[in-house]
LOROMI-101338 format. One line per 5 residues: number of its first residue (from 1); for each residue x, y, z of N, C-alpha, C, CB. Coordinates in steps of 0.02 Angstrom, whole numbers, plus 50000, padded with zeros to 5 digits. Glycine has a CB too. Layout:
<nodes>
NUM = X:Y:Z:X:Y:Z:X:Y:Z:X:Y:Z | ...
</nodes>
This chain:
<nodes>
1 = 48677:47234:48752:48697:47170:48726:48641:47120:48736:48762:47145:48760 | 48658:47059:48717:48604:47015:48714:48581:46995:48775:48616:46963:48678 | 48660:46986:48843:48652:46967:48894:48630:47023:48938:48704:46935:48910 | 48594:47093:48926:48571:47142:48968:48530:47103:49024:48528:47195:48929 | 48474:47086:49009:48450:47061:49062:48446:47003:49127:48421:47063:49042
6 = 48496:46982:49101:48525:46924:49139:48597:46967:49181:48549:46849:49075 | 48628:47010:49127:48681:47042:49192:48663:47106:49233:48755:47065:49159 | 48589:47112:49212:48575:47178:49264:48541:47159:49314:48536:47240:49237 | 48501:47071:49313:48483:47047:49382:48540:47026:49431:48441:46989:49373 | 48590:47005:49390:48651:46976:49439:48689:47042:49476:48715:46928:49387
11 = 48681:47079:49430:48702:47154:49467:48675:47167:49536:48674:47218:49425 | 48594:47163:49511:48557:47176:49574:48549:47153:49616:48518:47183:49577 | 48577:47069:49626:48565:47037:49649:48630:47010:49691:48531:47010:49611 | 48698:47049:49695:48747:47053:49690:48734:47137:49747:48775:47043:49608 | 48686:47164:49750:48683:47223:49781:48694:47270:49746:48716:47229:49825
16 = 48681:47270:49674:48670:47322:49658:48632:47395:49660:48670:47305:49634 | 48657:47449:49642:48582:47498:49661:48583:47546:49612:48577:47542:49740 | 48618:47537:49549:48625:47601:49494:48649:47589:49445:48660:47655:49507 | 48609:47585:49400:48658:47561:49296:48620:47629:49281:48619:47457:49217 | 48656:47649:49216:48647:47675:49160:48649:47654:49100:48671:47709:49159
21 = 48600:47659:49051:48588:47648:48984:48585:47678:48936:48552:47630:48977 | 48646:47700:48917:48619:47756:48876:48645:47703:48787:48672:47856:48900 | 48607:47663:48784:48611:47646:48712:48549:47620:48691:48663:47598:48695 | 48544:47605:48636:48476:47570:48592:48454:47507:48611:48490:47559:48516 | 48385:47515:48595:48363:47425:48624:48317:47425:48593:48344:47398:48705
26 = 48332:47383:48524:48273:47347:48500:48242:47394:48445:48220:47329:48560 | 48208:47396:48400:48174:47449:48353:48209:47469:48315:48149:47503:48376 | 48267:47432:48277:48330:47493:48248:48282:47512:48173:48438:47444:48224 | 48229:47467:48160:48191:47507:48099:48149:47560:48104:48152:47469:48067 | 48138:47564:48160:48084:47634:48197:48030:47602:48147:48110:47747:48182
31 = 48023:47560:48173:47932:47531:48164:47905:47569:48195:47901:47459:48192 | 47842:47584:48155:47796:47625:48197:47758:47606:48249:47756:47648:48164 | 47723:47548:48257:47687:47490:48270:47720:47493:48357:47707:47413:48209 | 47773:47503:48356:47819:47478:48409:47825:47537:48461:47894:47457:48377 | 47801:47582:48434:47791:47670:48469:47760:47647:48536:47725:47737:48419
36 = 47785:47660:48590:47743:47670:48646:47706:47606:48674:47694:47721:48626 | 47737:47573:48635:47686:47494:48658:47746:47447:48714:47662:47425:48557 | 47670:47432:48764:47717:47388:48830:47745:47314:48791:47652:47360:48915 | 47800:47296:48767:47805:47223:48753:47811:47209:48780:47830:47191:48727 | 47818:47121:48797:47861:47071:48823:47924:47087:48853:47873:47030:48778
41 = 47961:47131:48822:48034:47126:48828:48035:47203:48891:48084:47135:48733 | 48004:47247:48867:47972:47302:48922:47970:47276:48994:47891:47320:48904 | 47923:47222:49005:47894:47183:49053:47956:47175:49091:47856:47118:49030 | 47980:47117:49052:48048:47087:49084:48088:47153:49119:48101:47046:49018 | 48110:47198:49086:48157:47235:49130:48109:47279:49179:48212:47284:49084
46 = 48049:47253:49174:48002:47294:49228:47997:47269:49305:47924:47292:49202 | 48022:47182:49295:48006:47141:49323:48058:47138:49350:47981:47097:49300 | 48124:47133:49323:48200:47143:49370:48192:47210:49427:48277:47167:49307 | 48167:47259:49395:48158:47301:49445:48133:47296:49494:48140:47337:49435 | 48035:47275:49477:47995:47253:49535:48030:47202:49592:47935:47218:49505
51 = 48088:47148:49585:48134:47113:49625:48181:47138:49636:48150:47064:49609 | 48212:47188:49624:48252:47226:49662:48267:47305:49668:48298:47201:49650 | 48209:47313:49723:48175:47385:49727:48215:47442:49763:48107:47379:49764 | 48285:47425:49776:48345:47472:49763:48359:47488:49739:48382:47475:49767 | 48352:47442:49653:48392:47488:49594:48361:47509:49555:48438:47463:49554
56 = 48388:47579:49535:48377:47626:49493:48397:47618:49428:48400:47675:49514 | 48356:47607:49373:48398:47600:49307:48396:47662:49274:48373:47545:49256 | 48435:47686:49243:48431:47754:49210:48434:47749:49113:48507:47800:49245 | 48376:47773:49088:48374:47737:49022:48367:47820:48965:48290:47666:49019 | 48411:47813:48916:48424:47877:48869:48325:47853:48819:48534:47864:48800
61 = 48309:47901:48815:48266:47920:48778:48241:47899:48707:48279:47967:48780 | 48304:47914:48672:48317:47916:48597:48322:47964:48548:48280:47887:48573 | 48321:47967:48505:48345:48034:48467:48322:48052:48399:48418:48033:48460 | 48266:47997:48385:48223:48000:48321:48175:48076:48300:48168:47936:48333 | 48181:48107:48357:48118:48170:48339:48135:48204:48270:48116:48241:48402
66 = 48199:48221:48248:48234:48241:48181:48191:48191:48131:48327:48225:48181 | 48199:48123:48144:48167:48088:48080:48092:48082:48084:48195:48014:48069 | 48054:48105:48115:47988:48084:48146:47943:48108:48066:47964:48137:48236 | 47963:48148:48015:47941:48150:47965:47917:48081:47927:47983:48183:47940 | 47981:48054:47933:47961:48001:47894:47952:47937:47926:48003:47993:47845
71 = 47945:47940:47993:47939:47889:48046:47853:47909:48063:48004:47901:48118 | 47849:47927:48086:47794:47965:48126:47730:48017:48131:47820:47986:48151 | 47752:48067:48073:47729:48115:48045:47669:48132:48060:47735:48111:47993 | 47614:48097:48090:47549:48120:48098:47543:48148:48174:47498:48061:48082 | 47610:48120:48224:47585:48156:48290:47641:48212:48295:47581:48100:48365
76 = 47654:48240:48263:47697:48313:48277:47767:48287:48326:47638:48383:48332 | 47781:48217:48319:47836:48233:48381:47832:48191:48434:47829:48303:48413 | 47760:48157:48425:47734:48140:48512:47749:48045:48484:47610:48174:48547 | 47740:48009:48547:47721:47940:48535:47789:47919:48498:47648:47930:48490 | 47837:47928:48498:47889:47889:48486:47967:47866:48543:47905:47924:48426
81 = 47926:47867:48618:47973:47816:48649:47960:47755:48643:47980:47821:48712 | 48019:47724:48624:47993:47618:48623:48042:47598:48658:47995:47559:48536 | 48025:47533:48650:48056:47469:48706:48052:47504:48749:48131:47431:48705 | 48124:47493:48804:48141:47475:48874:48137:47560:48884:48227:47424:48893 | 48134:47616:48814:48146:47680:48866:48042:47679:48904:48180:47785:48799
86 = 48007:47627:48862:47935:47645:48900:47913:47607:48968:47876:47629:48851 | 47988:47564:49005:47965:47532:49056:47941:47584:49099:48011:47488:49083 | 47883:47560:49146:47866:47601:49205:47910:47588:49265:47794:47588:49225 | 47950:47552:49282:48000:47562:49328:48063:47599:49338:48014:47520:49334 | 48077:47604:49254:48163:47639:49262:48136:47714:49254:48238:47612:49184
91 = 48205:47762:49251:48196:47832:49225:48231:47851:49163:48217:47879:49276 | 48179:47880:49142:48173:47891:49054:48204:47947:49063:48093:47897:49007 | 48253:47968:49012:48292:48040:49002:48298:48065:48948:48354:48044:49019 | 48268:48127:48929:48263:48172:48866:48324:48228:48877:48181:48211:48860 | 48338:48254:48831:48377:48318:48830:48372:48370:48817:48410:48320:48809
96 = 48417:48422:48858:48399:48497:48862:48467:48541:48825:48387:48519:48952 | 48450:48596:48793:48507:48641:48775:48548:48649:48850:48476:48720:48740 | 48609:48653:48865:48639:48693:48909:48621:48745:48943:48676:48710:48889 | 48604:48749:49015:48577:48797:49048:48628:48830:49087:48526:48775:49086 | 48633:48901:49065:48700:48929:49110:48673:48958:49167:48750:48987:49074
101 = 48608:48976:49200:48584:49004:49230:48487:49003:49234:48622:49054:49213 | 48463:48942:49262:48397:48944:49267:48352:48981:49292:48384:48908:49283 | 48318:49020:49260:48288:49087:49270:48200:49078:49271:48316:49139:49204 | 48192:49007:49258:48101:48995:49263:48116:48972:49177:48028:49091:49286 | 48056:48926:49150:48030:48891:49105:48076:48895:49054:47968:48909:49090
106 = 48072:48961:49023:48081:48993:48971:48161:48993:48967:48044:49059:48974 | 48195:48999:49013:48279:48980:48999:48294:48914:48984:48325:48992:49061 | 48239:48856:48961:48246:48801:48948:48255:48761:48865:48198:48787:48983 | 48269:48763:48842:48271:48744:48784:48284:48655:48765:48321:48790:48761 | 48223:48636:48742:48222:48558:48727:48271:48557:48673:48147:48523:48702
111 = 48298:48508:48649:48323:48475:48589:48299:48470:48538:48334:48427:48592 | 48302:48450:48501:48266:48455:48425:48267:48362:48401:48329:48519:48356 | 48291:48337:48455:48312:48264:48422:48269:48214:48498:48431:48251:48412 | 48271:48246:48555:48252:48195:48577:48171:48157:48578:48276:48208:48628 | 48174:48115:48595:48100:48081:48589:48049:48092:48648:48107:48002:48583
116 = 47969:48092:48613:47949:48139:48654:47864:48083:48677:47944:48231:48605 | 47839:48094:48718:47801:48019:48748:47740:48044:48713:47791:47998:48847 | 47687:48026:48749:47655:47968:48792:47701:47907:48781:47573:47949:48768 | 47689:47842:48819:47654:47777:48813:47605:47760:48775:47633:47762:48860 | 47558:47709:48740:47509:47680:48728:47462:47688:48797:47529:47613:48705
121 = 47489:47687:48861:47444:47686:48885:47447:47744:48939:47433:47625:48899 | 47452:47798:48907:47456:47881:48935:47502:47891:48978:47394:47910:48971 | 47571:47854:49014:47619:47868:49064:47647:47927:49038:47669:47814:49079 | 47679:47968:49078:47724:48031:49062:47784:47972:49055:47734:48106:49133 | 47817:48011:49005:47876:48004:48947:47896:48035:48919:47874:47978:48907
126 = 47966:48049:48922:48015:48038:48977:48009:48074:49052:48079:48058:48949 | 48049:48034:49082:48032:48069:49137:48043:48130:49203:48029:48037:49149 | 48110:48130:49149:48181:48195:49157:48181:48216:49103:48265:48177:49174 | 48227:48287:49115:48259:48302:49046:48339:48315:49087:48216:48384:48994 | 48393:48355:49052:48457:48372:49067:48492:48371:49025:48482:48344:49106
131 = 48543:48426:49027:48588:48417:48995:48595:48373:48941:48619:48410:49029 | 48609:48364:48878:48624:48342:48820:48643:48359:48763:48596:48322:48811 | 48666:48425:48749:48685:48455:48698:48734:48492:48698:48648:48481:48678 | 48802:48446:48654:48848:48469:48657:48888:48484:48718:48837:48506:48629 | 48903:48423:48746:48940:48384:48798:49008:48390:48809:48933:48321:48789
136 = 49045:48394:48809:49128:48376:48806:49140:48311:48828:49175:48423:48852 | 49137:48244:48788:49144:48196:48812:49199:48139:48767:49077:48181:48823 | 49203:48086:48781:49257:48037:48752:49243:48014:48667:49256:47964:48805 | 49297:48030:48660:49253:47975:48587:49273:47928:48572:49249:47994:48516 | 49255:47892:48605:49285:47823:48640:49286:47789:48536:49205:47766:48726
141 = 49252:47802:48501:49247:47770:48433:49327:47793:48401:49170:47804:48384 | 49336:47827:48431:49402:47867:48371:49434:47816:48337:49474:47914:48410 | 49493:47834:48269:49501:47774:48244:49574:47750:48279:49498:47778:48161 | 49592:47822:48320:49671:47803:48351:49650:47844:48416:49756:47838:48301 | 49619:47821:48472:49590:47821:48528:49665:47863:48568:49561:47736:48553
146 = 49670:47929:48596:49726:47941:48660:49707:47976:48699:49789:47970:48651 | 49727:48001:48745:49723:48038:48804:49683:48102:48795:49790:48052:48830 | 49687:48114:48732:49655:48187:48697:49599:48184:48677:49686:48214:48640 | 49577:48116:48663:49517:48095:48630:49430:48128:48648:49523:48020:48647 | 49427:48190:48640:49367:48214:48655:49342:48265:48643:49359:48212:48698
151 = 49280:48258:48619:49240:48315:48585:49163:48339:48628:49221:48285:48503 | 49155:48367:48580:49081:48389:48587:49026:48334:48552:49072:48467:48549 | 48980:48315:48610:48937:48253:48581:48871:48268:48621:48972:48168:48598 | 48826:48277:48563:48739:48248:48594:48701:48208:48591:48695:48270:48585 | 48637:48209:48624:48608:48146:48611:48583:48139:48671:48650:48091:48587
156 = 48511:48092:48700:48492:48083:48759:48549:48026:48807:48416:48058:48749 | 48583:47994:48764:48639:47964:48790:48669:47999:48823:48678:47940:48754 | 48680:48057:48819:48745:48109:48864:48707:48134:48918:48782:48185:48818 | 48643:48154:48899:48593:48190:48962:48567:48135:49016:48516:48227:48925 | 48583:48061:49011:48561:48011:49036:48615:48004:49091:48549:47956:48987
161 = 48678:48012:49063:48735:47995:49113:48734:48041:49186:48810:48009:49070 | 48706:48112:49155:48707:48160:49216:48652:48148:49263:48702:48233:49194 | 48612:48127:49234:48575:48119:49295:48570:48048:49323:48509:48144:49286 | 48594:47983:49305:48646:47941:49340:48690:47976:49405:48697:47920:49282 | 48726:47986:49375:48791:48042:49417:48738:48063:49488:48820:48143:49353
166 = 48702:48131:49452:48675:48141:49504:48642:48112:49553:48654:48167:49495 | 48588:48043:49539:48556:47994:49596:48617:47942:49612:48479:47948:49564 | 48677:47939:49584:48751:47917:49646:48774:47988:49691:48842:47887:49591 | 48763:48031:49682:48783:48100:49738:48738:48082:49803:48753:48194:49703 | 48673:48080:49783:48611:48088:49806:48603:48003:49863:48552:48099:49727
171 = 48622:47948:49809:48616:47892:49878:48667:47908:49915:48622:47808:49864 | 48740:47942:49892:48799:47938:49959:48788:47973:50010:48869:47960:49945 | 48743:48034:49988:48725:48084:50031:48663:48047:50079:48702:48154:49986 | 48628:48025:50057:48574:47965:50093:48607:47935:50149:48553:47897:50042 | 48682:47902:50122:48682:47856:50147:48717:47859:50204:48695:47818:50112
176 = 48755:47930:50189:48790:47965:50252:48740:47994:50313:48834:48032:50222 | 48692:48007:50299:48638:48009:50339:48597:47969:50376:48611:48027:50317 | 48591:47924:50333:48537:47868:50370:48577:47794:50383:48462:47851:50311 | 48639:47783:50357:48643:47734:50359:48622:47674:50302:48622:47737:50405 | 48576:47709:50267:48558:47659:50223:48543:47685:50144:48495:47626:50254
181 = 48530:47641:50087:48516:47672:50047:48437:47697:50030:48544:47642:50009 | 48405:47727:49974:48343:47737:49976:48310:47695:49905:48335:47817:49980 | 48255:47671:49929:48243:47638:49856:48225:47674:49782:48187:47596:49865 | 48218:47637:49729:48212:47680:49667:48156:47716:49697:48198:47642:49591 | 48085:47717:49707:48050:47708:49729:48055:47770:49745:48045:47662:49757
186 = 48071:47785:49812:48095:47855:49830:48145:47906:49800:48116:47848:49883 | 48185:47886:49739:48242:47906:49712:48189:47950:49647:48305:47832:49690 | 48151:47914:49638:48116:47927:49589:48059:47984:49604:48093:47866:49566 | 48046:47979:49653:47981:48025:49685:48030:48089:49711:47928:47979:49763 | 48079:48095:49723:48129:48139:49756:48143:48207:49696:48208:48085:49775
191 = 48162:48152:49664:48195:48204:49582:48108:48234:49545:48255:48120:49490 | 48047:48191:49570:47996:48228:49526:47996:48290:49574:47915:48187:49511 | 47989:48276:49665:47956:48340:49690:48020:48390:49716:47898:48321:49757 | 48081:48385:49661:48124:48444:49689:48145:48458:49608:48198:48422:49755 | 48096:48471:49553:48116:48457:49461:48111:48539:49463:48042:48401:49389
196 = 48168:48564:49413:48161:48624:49381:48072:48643:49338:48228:48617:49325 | 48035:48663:49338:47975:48678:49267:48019:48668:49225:47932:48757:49249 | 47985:48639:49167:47991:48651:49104:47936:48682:49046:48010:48595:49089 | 47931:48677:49022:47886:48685:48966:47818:48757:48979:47850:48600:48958 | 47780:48759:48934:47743:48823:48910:47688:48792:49000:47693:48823:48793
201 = 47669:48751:49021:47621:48731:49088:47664:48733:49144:47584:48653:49087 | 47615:48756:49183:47653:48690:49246:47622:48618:49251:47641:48717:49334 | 47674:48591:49283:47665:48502:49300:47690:48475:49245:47585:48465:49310 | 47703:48410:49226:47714:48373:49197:47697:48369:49128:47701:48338:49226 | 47738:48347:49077:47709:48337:49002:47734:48286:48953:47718:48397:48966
206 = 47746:48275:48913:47768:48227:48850:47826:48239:48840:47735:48235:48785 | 47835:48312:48850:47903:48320:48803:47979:48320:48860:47896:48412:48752 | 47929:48348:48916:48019:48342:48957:48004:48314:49015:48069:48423:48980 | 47936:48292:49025:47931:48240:49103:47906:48291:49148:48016:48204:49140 | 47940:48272:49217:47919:48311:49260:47973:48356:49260:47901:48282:49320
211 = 48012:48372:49230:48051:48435:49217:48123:48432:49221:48032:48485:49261 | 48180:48482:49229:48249:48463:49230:48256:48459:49310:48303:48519:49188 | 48297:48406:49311:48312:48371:49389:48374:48431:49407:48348:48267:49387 | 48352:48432:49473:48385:48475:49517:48410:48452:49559:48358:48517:49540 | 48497:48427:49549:48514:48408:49596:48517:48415:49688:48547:48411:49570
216 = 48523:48489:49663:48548:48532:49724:48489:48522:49773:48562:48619:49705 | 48444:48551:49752:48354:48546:49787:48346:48469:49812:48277:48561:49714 | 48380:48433:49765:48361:48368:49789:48393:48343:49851:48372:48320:49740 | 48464:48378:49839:48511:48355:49918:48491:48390:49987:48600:48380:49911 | 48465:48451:49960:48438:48485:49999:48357:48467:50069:48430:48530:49946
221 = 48340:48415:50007:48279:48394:50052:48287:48348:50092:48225:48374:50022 | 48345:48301:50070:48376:48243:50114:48407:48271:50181:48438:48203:50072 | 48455:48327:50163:48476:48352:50241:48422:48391:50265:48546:48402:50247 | 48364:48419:50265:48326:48449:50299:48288:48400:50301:48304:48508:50283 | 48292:48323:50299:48236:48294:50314:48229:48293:50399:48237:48224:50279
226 = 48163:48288:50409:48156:48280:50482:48178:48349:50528:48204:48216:50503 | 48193:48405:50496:48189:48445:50520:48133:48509:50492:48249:48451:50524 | 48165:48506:50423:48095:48573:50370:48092:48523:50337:48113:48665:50315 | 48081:48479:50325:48022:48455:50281:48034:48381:50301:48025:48474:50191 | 47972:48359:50275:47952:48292:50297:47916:48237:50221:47886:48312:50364
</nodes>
């Protein structure tokens, strides 16, 4: 909405420590121009963060790679995250086919729709991937909304929510431990050095980040902190 950035400082500022975004911001013409570039409006939600370095914002990707023909067409795919999914503070989320059993790289399957980075100024983008295809979720749009109301839905919007979910598992589990919460900061560095591989390399890339977030590994390092690992 218009008032995003004014109600996600009061959030934070209110003690907040976790939104999710999984909707559009800004670009609904898929200007090209607008690919990967830091605006003004970037800044700003860069800057709520930099003041309140507890919270984690969690931001959906987008889902243009299908149209990138006629959007994009000269980089195969690449250079079309914009706005707020290219802030350097929040976490950017792409989507993955359904994994029934992760077996190394190759049991991974990207999407065909989500959007795939750089920045303008070379950041990895996005910075997760997860879950997003073909969801079982609400359809909250229906035209006679009931209790039954729910299908199968994709989109980096759906793969965004799970890993939300998962960094609220992850601070309670923090917080049952230490007493306190952990900042994005560390929330963010946690999920890169406990990430499923993705892609044909190792390390990091354009198309799925630093790889699919692993919850489990991640809770795992919090309770062995201070004992196996440091």
């Amino acid at each position: 909405s218009d008032s995003d950035e004014a109600e996600i400082a009061d959030f934070a500022a209110g003690g907040g420590i976790l939104t999710n975004h999984s909707y559009r911001t800004g670009n609904t013409n898929n200007t090209t121009s607008v690919f990967g570039v830091y605006t003004d409006n970037v800044r700003e939600w860069d800057e709520i963060m930099y003041n309140a370095p507890f919270l984690t914002m969690c931001k959906s990707a987008g889902n243009e790679r299908n149209d990138v023909p006629a959007i994009n067409g000269g980089d195969n795919g690449y250079d079309i995250i914009n706005t707020v999914s290219g802030c350097k503070n929040l976490i950017t989320v792409g989507a993955v086919n359904k994994i029934s059993a992760y077996t190394g790289p190759q049991s991974v399957v990207l999407s065909t729709f989500g959007n795939w980075g750089p920045t303008d100024d070379w950041r990895i983008k996005p910075d997760f991937t997860a879950a997003g295809v073909d969801l079982y979720s609400s359809t909250y749009l229906s035209a006679s909304p009931n209790d039954t109301s729910y299908s199968l839905k994709s989109g980096t919007s759906m793969a965004t929510p799970t890993v939300t979910g998962a960094i609220a598992l992850l601070q309670q589990h923090y917080h049952n431990k230490k007493a306190v919460y952990m900042r994005s900061a560390t929330v963010k560095a946690l999920l890169i050095a406990t990430t499923d591989e993705v892609g044909a390399n190792d390390g990091p890339d354009f198309q799925s980040g630093w790889g699919l977030v692993n919850a489990e590994r991640a809770a795992k390092v919090i309770s062995d902190n201070g004992t196996k690992s440091r």
